[in-house]
C-alpha positions as CSV (number, residue, x, y, z in Angstrom):
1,X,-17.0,-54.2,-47.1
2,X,-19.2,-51.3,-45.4
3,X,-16.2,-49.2,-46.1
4,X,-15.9,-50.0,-50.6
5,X,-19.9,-49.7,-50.1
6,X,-19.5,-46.0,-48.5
7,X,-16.7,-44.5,-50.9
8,X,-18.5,-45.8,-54.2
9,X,-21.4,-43.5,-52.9
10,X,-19.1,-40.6,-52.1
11,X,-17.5,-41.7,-55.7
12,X,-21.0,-41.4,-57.2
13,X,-21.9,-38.3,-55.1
14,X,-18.9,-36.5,-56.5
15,X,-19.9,-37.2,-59.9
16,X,-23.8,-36.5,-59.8
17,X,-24.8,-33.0,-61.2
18,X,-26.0,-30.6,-58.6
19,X,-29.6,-30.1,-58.5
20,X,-28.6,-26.2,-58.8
21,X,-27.8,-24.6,-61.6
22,X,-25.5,-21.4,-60.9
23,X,-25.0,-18.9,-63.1
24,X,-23.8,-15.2,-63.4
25,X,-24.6,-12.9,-66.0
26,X,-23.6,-9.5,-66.4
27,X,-23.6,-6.9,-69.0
28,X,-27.0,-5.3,-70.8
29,X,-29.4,-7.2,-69.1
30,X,-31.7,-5.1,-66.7
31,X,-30.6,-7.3,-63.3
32,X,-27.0,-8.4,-63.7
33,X,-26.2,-10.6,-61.0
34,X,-25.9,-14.5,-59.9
35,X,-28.7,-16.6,-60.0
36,X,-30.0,-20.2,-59.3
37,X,-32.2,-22.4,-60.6
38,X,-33.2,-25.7,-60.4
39,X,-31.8,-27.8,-62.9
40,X,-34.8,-29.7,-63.8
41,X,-36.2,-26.8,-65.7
42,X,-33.7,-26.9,-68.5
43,X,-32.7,-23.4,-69.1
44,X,-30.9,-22.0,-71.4
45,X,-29.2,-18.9,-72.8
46,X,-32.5,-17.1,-73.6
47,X,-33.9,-18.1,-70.6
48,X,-31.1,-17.3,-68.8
49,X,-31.0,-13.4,-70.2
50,X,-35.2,-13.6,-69.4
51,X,-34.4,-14.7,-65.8
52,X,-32.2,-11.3,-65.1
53,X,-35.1,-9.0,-66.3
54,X,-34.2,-9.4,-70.5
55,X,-31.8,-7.8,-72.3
56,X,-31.4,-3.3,-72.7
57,X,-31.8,-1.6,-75.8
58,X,-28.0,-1.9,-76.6
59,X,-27.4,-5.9,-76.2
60,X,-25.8,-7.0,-78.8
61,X,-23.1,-9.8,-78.3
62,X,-23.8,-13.0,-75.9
63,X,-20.9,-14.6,-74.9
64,X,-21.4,-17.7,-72.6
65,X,-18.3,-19.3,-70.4
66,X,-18.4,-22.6,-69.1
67,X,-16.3,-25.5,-68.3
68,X,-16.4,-28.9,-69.9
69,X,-14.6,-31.9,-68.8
70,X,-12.4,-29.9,-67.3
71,X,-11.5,-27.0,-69.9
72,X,-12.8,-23.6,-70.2
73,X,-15.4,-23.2,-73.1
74,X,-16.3,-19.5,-74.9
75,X,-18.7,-19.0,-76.9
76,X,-20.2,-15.7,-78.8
77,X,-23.6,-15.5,-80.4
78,X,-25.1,-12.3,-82.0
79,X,-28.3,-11.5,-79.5
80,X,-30.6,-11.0,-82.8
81,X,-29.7,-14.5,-84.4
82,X,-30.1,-16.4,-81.1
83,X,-33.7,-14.8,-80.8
84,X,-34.5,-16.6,-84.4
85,X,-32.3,-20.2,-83.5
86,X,-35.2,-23.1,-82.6
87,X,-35.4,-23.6,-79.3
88,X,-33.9,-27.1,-79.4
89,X,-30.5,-25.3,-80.8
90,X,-30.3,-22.5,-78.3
91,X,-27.4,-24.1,-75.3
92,X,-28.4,-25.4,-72.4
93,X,-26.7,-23.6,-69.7
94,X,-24.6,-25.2,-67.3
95,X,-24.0,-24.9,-63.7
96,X,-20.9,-22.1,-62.9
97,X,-21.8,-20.2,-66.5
98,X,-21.0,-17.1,-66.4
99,X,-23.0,-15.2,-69.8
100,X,-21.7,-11.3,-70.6
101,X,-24.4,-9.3,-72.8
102,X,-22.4,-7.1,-74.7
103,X,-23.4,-3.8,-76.0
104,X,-23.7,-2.7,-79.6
105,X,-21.2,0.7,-80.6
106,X,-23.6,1.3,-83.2
């Protein structure tokens, strides 16, 4: 019995979210880098770019990779619309995201 008690807590342990969030982010932002934070801050993109010391004159393009139930997940924003989305649309970011600020040619 003490041994089904001790693998349905590694079970659970193995399926709890870290209290980390990781991320890397790279790009026009003014410290690329990897950063942590704890997760019960909720941060997401915006605050992600904030965290590595805002976005340079070029930024243009935000791209955000992630995994989801097991499959990678891409997604592009344009930096000016995401500064106008309501805070309760902007993503959450997840732990292992990696975010790329692209720059504008123009």
């Amino acid at each position: 019995m003490r041994v089904d008690a001790l693998t349905k807590k590694s079970k659970e342990a193995q399926n709890a979210q870290p209290e980390i969030i990781r991320f890397k982010i790279l790009g026009q932002v003014n410290k690329p880098g990897f950063y942590e934070v704890p997760r019960d801050i909720g941060i997401d993109l915006l605050d992600a770019i904030a965290i590595a010391g805002g976005y340079e004159k070029l930024a243009d393009d935000v791209t955000l990779k992630y995994t989801d139930e097991g499959k990678e997940k891409v997604e592009t924003f344009k930096l000016r619309d995401l500064k106008k989305t309501p805070e309760s649309q902007i993503p959450k970011l997840r732990t292992n995201a990696t975010i790329i600020v692209g720059e504008s040619i123009f």
